[in-house]
C-alpha positions, -999 to +999 in steps of 0.1 A: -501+306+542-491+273+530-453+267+517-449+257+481-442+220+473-407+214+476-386+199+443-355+176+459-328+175+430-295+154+435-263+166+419-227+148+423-198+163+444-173+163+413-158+201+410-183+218+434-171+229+468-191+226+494-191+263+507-194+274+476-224+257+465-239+268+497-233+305+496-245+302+455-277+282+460-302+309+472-287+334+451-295+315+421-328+296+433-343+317+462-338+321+494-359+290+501-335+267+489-314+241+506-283+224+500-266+194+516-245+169+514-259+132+499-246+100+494-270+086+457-265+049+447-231+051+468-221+084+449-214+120+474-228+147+459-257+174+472-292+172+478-306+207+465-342+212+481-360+244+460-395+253+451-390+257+414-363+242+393-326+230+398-298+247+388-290+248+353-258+239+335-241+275+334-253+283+372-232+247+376-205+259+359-204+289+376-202+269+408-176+247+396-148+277+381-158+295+418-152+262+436-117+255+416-107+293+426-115+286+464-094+251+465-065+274+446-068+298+476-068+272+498-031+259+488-022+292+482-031+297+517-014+266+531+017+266+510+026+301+524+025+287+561+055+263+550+066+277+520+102+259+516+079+224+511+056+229+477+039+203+472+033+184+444-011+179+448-015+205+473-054+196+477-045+162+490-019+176+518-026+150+548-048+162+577-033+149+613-063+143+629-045+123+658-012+117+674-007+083+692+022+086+716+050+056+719+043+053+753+007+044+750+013+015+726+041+002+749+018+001+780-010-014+758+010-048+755+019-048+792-019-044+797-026-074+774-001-097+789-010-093+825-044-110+819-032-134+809-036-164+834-016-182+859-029-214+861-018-244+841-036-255+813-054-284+821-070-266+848-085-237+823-101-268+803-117-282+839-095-312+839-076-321+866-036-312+869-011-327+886+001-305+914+035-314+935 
């Protein structure tokens, strides 16, 4: 048995989180229908892959109020684990994703500077130096 044809559909990013829209899709356009995400014209937003039509405004909607009420969980979530700091946009809390230590950055020059060559600098050109 052959598979349907396949309607691609983009939609932007703005409001919709992405678990959400992912655990929504197939209960409002089948379960053969895909969502991921997709960069239009330089724009993020979600590639929606479904046999029949895209979602329409009210399913979005729906997508969007759910989405709002996960990022709300989210700081909810995050501002209990250091509760005496609120902060003041607590979906744009910074994300560590690494640590540089002092000691690397010290050894780095050292590094640098012990390439560096002995020689005078005439003789890096190929001219001749005077030697005593």
């Amino acid at each position: 048995m052959a598979s349907p044809p396949m309607n691609r559909y983009w939609i932007p990013h703005l409001d919709i989180h992405k678990k959400v829209i992912t655990q929504e899709l197939q209960y409002y356009l089948g379960p053969d229908a895909t969502c991921r995400p997709y960069t239009r014209e330089g724009e993020d937003g979600f590639l929606i892959t479904t046999p029949g039509p895209c979602l329409t405004d009210e399913q979005i909607d729906d997508i969007c109020l759910k989405s709002k009420e996960m990022w709300e969980k989210q700081a909810a979530a995050r501002s209990q684990l250091n509760p005496e700091k609120p902060l003041k946009r607590p979906l744009h809390q910074p994300v560590l994703i690494s640590k540089g230590s002092g000691e690397g950055s010290k050894r780095r020059g050292k590094d640098r500077r012990s390439h560096i060559s002995r020689r005078p600098y005439d003789d890096k050109k190929g001219g001749e130096t005077s030697r005593k």
